[in-house]
C-alpha positions as CSV (number, residue, x, y, z in Angstrom):
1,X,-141.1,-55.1,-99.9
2,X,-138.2,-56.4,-102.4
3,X,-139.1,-59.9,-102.2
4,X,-142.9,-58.7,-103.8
5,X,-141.1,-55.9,-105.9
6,X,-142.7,-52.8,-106.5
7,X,-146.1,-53.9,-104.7
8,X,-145.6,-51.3,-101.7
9,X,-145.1,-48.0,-103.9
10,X,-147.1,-45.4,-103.8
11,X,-148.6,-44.7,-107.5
12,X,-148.0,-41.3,-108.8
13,X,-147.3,-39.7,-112.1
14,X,-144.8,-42.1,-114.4
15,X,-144.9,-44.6,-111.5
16,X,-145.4,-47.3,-114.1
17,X,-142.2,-46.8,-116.0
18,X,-140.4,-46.1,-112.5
19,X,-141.6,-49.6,-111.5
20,X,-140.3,-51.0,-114.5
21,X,-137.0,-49.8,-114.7
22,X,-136.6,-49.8,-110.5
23,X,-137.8,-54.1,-111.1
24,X,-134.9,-54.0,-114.0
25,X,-132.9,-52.7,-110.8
26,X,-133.4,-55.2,-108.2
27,X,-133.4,-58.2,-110.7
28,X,-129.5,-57.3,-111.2
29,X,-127.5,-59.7,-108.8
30,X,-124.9,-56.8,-108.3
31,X,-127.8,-54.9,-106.6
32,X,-128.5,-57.1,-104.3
33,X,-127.2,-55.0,-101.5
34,X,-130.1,-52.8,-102.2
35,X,-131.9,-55.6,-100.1
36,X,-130.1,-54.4,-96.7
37,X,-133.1,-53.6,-94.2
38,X,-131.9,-50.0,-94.4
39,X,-132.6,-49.1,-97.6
40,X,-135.5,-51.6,-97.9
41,X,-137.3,-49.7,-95.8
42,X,-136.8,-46.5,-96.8
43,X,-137.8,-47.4,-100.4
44,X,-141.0,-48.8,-99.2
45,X,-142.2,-45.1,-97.5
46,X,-141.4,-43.8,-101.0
47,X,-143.0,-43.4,-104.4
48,X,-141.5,-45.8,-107.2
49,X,-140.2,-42.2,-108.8
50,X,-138.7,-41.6,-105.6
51,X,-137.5,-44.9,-104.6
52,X,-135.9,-45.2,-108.4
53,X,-133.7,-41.6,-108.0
54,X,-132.8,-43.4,-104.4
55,X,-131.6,-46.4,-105.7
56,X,-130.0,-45.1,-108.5
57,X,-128.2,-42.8,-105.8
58,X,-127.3,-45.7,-103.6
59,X,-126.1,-47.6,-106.7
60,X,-123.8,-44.6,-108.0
61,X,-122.0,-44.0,-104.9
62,X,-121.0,-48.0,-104.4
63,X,-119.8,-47.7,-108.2
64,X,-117.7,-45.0,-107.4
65,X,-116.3,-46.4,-104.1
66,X,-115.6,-50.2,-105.9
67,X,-114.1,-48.6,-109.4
68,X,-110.8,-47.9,-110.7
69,X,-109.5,-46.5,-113.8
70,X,-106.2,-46.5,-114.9
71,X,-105.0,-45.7,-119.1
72,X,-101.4,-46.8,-120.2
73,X,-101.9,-44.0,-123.1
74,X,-102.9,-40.2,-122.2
75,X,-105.8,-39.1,-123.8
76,X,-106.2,-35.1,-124.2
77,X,-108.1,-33.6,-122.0
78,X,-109.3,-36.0,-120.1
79,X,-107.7,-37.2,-116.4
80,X,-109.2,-40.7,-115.2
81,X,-111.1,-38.9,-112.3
82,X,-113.1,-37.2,-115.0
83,X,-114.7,-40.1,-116.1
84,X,-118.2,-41.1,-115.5
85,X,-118.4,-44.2,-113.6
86,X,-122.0,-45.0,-114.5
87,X,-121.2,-44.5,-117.5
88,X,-118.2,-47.2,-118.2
89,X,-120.6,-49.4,-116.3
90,X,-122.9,-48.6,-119.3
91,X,-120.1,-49.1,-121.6
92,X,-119.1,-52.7,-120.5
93,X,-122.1,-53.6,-120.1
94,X,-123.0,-52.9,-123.8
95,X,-119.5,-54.2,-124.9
96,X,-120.6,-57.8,-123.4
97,X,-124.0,-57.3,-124.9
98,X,-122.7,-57.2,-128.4
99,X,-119.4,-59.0,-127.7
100,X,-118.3,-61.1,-130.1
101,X,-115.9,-63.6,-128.4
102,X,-112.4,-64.1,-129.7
103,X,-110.4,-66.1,-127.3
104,X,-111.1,-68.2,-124.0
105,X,-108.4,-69.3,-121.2
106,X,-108.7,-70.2,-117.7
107,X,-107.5,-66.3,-116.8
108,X,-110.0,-64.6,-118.6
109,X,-111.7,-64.2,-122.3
110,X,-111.2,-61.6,-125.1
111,X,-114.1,-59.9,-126.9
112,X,-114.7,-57.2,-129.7
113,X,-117.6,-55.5,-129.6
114,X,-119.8,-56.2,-132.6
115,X,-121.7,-52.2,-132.7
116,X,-117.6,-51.5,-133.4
117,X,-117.4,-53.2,-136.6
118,X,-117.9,-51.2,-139.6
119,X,-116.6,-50.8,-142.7
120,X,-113.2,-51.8,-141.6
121,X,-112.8,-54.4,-139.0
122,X,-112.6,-53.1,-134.9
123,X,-109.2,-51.9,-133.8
124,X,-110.0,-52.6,-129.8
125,X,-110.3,-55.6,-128.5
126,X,-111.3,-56.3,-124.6
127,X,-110.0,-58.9,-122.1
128,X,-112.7,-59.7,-119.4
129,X,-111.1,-61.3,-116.2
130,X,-112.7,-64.5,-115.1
131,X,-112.8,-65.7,-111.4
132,X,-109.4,-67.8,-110.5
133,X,-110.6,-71.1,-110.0
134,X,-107.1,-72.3,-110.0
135,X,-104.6,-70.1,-107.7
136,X,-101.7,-69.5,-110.0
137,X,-100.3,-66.3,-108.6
138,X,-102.1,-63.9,-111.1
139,X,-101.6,-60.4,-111.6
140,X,-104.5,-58.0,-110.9
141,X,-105.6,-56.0,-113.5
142,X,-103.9,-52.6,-113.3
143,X,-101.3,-55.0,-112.7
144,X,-101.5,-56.9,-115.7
145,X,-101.9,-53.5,-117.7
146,X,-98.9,-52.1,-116.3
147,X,-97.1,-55.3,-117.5
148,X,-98.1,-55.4,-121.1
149,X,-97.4,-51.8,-121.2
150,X,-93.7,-52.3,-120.4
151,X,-93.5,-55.8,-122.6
152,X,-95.2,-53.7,-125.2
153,X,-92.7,-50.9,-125.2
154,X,-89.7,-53.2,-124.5
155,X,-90.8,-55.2,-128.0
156,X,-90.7,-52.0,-129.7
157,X,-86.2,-51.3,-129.0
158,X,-86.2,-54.9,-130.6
159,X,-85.9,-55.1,-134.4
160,X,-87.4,-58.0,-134.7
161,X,-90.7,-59.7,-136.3
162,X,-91.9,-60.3,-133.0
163,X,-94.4,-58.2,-131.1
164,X,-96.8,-57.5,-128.0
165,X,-100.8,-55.6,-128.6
166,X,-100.8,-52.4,-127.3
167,X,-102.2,-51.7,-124.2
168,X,-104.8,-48.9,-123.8
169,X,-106.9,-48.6,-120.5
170,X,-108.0,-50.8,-117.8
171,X,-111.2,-50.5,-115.4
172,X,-112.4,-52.4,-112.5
173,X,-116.5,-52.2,-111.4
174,X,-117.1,-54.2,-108.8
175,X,-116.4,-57.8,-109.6
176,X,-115.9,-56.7,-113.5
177,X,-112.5,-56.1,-114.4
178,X,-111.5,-55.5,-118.1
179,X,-108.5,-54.5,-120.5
180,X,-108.6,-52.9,-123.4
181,X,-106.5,-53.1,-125.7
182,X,-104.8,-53.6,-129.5
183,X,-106.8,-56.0,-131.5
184,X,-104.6,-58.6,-133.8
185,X,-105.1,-59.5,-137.0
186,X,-103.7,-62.9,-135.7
187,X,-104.6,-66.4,-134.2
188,X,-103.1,-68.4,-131.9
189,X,-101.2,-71.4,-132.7
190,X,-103.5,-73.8,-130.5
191,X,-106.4,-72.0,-132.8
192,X,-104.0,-72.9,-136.4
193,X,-104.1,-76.4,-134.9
194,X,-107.8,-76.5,-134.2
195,X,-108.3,-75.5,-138.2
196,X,-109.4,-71.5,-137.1
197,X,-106.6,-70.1,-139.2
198,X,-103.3,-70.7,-140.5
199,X,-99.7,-69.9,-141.2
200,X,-98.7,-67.8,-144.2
201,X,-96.7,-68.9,-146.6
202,X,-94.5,-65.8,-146.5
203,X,-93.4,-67.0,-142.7
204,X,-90.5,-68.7,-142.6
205,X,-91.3,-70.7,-139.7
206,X,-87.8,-72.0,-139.0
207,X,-86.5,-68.5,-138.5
208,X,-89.7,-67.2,-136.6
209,X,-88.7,-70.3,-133.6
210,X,-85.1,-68.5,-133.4
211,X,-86.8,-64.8,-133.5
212,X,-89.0,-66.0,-130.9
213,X,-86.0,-67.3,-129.1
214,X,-84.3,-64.0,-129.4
215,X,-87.1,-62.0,-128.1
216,X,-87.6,-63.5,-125.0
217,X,-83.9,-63.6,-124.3
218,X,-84.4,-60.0,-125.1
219,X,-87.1,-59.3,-122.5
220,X,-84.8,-61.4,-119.9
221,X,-82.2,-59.2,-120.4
222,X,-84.3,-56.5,-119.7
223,X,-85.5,-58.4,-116.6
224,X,-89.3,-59.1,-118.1
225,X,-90.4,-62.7,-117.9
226,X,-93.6,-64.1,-119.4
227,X,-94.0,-67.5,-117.2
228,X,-97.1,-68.5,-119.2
229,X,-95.8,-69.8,-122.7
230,X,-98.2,-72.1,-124.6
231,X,-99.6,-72.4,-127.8
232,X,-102.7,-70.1,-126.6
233,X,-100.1,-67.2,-125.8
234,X,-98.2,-67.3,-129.7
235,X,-100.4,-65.6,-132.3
236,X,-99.5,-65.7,-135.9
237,X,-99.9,-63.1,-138.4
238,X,-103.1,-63.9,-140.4
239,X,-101.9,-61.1,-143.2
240,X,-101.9,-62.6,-146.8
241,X,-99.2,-60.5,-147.3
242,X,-95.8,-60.0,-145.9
243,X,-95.6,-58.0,-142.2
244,X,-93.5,-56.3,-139.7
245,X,-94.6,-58.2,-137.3
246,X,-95.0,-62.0,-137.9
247,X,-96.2,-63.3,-134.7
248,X,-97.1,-61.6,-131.1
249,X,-96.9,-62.5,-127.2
250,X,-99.8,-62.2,-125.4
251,X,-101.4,-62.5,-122.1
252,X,-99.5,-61.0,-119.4
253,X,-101.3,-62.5,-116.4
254,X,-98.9,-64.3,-114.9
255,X,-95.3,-62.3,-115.7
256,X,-93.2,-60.1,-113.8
257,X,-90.6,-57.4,-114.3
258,X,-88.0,-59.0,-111.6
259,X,-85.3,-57.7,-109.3
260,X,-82.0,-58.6,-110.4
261,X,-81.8,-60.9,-106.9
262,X,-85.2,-62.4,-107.8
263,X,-86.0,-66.1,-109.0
264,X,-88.2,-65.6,-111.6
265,X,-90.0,-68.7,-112.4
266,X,-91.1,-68.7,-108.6
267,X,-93.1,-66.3,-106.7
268,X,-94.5,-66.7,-103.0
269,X,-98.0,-64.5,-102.1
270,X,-100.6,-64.9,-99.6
271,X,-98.4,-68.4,-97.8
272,X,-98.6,-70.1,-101.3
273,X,-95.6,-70.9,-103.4
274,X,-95.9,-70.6,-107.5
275,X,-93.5,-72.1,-109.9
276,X,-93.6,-71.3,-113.6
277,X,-92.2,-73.1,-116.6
278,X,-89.4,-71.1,-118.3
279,X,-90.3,-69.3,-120.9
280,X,-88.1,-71.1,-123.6
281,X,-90.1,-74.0,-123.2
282,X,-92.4,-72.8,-126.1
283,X,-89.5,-72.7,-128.6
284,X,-89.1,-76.7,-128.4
285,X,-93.0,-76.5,-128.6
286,X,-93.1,-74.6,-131.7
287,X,-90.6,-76.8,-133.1
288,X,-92.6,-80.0,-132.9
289,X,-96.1,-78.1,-133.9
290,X,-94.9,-76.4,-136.5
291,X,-92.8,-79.6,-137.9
292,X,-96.6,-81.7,-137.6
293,X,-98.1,-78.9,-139.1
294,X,-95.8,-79.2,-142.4
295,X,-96.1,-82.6,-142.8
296,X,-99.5,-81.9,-142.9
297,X,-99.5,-79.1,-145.0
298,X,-101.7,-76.8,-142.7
C-alpha cells in the first residue's frame, strides 16, 4: 500500500486533504517506520481520515518515547514533562525552515531563526548537532548543556572581560538534537581572519591574550577544561563601543568538569582513547593571529 501511497484508501468526506497531508507523512524519512507490515496493513483496511489520525497516533507516541527535554533556566510554570512533544518537533522544524546559519564546525552548526528577527536583532541562537563523522569523545547534548551551564556560571565569579553564552534549554527528537542558547553579538577569530568581521579598536588585544590566559587558569582551578581551543571557539566583541565583555568561549563539546585524580586532556570511552590539546595552546595562537592581523591592519 505505501509503496503506491494513498491508492488503497477508501474515499470519504475530506479524504482528499487526508491523503495529502497523510502523503506529506510518509514522504518524511523519520516516518519510515510507518512502513513496518504491521501498521501497513492496518492503514490499508482504513479510510485516509482514519489512516491519517492512526499515523499521526503512531507518530506521537515514538516522539514521546525518543524525546528529551532538559532547561538549564526554570521557567514559571512550566515543568519539562508539560511540554508538548509534537509540538517542539513543530518548533525545530520551523526554526531550520527559517534558519539563518551563523557558524559551521565538524560538531555541529548554529542558527537563528529568521521569523525571530524584528525590530531588534534575535536574542536566541540554536546549535544543531551533526552526526560525528570523526570519533572525538563528544559530549551528548544534555551533556554538553550541563557543561556550558557550569562554564557559564563559573565565568560569571571572574571579573574579567572574558565570557561564556548563556545556556537555556536542550531537546533531543529522534536523531535531532539541539541547544539553545545566548546569541553573541560576536565573531570568531577564524571568521575576523576570513574578512566576516573585525576587532574593535577599543580592544586592547595585548591584554585580551593575558585575560584569556587568566580565565582558563581560572576554570582549571575550578577543575573545568575546554579541550577544544581554536580560532573557531574565540569570539570577539563586534560592539562599536566599549563592553563588559570583550571576547567569549564557546563550544563545549568536548570539555569536562574533572576529578581532582583525573587527566584531563585524555579521556577513554567505548575502548577508544581521546587526547586533547591543552587549552593554553590558543594563547600562543592568538598571539601570532592577532600580531598578522596588525600588520595588516584588519
Amino acid at each position: 500500500m505505501l509503496d503506491n501511497k494513498l491508492e488503497g484508501f477508501k474515499k470519504g468526506p475530506g479524504s482528499r486533504s487526508a491523503e495529502a497531508e497523510l502523503d506529506q507523512l510518509l514522504e518524511d524519512s523519520e516516518n519510515d517506520f510507518l512502513r513496518q507490515s504491521v501498521h501497513a496493513d492496518r492503514m490499508d483496511a482504513m479510510s485516509a481520515q482514519e489512516a491519517l489520525a492512526y499515523a499521526q497516533r503512531l507518530i506521537g507516541e515514538r516522539l514521546h518515547r525518543t524525546s528529551r527535554v532538559e532547561s538549564s533556566r526554570a521557567v514559571d510554570g512550566v515543568t519539562m514533562k508539560d511540554l508538548d512533544v509534537v509540538g517542539l518537533k513543530q518548533s525545530m522544524d520551523s526554526i531550520l525552515a527559517h534558519a539563518h546559519e551563523l557558524g559551521r564546525g565538524g560538531d555541529g552548526f548554529v542558527v537563528v531563526d529568521i521569523n525571530e528577527i524584528r525590530a531588534l536583532p534575535p536574542e536566541v541562537c540554536y546549535k544543531f548537532a551533526l552526526t560525528e563523522t570523526v570519533p572525538r569523545g563528544r559530549n551528548g547534548t544534555f551533556t554538553e548543556l550541563s557543561l556550558q551551564d557550569r562554564f557559564y556560571e563559573t565565568m560569571t565569579e571572574h571579573s574579567g572581560p572574558i565570557g561564556v553564552p548563556e545556556p537555556f534549554y536542550a531537546i533531543e527528537i529522534g536523531n535531532r538534537k539541539m541547544i539553545a542558547m545566548e546569541k553573541l553579538n560576536a565573531k570568531s577569530v577564524d571568521d575576523i581572519l576570513r574578512g566576516r568581521g573585525r576587532i574593535p579598536e577599543w580592544i586592547d588585544t595585548g591584554k585580551l591574550i593575558e585575560d584569556i590566559r587568566s580565565a582558563l587558569s581560572f576554570l582549571h582551578s575550578k577543575r573545568l577544561f575546554h579541550r577544544d581551543m581554536h580560532l573557531g571557539n574565540v569570539m570577539i566583541s563586534q560592539s562599536p563601543t566599549p563592553e563588559a565583555k570583550e571576547a567569549y568561549i564557546i563550544d563545549f563539546g568536548l570539555s569536562i568538569e574533572a576529578h581532582a585524580d583525573f587527566e584531563p586532556y585524555k579521556s577513554e570511552r567505548a575502548g577508544m582513547t581521546f587526547t586533547y590539546n591543552d587549552d593554553h595552546v590558543i594563547v600562543e595562537m592568538l598571539k601570532v593571529v592577532f600580531a598578522n592581523i596588525a600588520k595588516k591592519g584588519v
